[in-house]
C-alpha positions as CSV (number, residue, x, y, z in Angstrom):
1,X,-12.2,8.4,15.8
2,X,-16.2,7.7,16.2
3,X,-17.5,4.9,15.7
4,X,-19.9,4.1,13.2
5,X,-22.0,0.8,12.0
6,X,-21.4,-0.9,8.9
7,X,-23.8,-0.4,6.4
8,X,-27.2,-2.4,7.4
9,X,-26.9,-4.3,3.9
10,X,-23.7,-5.7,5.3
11,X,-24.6,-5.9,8.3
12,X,-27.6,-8.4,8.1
13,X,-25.4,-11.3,7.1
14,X,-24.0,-13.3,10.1
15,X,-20.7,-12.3,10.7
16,X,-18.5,-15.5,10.2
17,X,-15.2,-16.9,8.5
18,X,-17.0,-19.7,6.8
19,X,-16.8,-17.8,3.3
20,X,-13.6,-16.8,3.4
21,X,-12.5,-20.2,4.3
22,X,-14.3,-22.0,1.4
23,X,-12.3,-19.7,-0.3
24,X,-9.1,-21.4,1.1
25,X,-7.8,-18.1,3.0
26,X,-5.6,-18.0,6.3
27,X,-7.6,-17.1,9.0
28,X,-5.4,-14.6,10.2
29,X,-4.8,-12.8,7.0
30,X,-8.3,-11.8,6.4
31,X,-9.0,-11.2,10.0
32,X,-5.7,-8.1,9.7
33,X,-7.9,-6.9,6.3
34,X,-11.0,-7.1,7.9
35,X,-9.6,-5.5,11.0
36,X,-7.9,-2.8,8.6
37,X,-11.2,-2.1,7.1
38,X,-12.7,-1.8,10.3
39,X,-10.3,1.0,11.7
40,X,-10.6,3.1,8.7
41,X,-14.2,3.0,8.6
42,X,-14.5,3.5,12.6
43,X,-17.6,0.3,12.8
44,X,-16.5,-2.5,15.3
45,X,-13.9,-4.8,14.7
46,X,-16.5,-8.0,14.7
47,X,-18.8,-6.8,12.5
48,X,-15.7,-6.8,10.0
49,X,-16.6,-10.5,9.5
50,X,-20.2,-9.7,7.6
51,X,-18.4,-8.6,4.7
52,X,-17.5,-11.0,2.0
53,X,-14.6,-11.3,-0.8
54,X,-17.1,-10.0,-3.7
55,X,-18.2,-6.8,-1.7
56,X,-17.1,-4.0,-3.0
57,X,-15.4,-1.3,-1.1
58,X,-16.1,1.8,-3.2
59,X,-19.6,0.6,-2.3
60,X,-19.0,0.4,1.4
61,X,-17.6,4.1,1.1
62,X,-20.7,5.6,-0.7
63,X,-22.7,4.5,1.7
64,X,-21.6,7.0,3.9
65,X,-21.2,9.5,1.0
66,X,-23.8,8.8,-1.3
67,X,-23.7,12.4,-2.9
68,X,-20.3,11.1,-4.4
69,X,-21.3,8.0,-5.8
70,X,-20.9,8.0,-9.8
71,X,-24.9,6.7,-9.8
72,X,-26.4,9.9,-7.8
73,X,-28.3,12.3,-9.8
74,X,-25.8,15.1,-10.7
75,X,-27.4,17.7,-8.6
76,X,-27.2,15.1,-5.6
77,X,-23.0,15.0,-6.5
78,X,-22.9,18.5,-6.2
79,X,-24.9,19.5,-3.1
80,X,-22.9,15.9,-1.7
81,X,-19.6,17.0,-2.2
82,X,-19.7,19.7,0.4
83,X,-19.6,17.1,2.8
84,X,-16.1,16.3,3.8
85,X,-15.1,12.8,4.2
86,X,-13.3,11.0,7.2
87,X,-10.0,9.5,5.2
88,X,-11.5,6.7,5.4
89,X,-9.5,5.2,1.7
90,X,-6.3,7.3,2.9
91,X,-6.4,5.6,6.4
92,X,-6.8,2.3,4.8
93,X,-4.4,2.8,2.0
94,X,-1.8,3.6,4.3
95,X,-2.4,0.5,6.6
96,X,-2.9,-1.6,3.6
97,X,0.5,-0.6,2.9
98,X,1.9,-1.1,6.2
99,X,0.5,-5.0,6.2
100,X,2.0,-5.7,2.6
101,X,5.5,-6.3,1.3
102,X,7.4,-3.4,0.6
103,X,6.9,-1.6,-2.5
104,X,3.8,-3.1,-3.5
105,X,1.2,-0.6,-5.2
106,X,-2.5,-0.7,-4.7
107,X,-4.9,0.6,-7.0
108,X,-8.1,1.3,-5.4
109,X,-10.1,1.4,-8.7
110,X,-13.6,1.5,-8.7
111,X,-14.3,-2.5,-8.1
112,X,-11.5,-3.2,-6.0
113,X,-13.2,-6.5,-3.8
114,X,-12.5,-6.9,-0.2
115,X,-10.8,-10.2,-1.9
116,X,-8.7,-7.7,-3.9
117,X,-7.4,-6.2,-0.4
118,X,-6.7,-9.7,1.2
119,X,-4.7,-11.0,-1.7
120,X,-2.8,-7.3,-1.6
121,X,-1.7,-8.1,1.6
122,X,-0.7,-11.9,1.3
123,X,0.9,-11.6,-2.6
């Protein structure tokens, strides 16, 4: 797969564990989601730690594909939807899976939080 940089907006935050562990989460359980996230979006596993439990990851996604995003004009969804997307939400759906209990279901809906993904995982 290539390998791409998280979105900048991300990116300028210092990547740490300090927010996650305010938060009272095991180390290792947000570094597997964050290390998830990371393979299906192709950036590099350490800049995984700039994101943060309220980011969004439909957000994360249309900033690749902004012609998809529900907030583009419509003429920029159409002329954006010709551009075919890596499986970026398939890749981490599946892994997602593979890291949770069996038979839990995920919903990515359209706010799912990287905190969302975490407690999938760990619930």
């Amino acid at each position: 797969m290539f390998k791409r940089k998280l979105p900048a907006k991300f990116r300028a935050r210092e990547p740490t564990f300090a927010p996650w562990d305010a938060l009272g989460y095991e180390p290792e359980v947000v570094k597997r989601v964050l290390s998830i996230l990371s393979r299906a979006f192709g950036w590099p596993a350490d800049q995984g730690l700039c994101l943060r439990a309220e980011d969004q990851v439909w957000e994360i996604y249309w900033s690749y594909y902004p012609g998809c995003s529900p907030r583009a004009p419509k003429w920029r969804r159409w002329v954006g939807s010709w551009t075919p997307d890596s499986l970026e939400l398939e890749t981490l759906d599946r892994d997602l899976h593979k890291a949770a209990r069996p038979g839990k279901a995920l919903d990515l809906h359209p706010a799912i939080t990287v905190r969302d993904l975490v407690d999938f995982v760990t619930g």
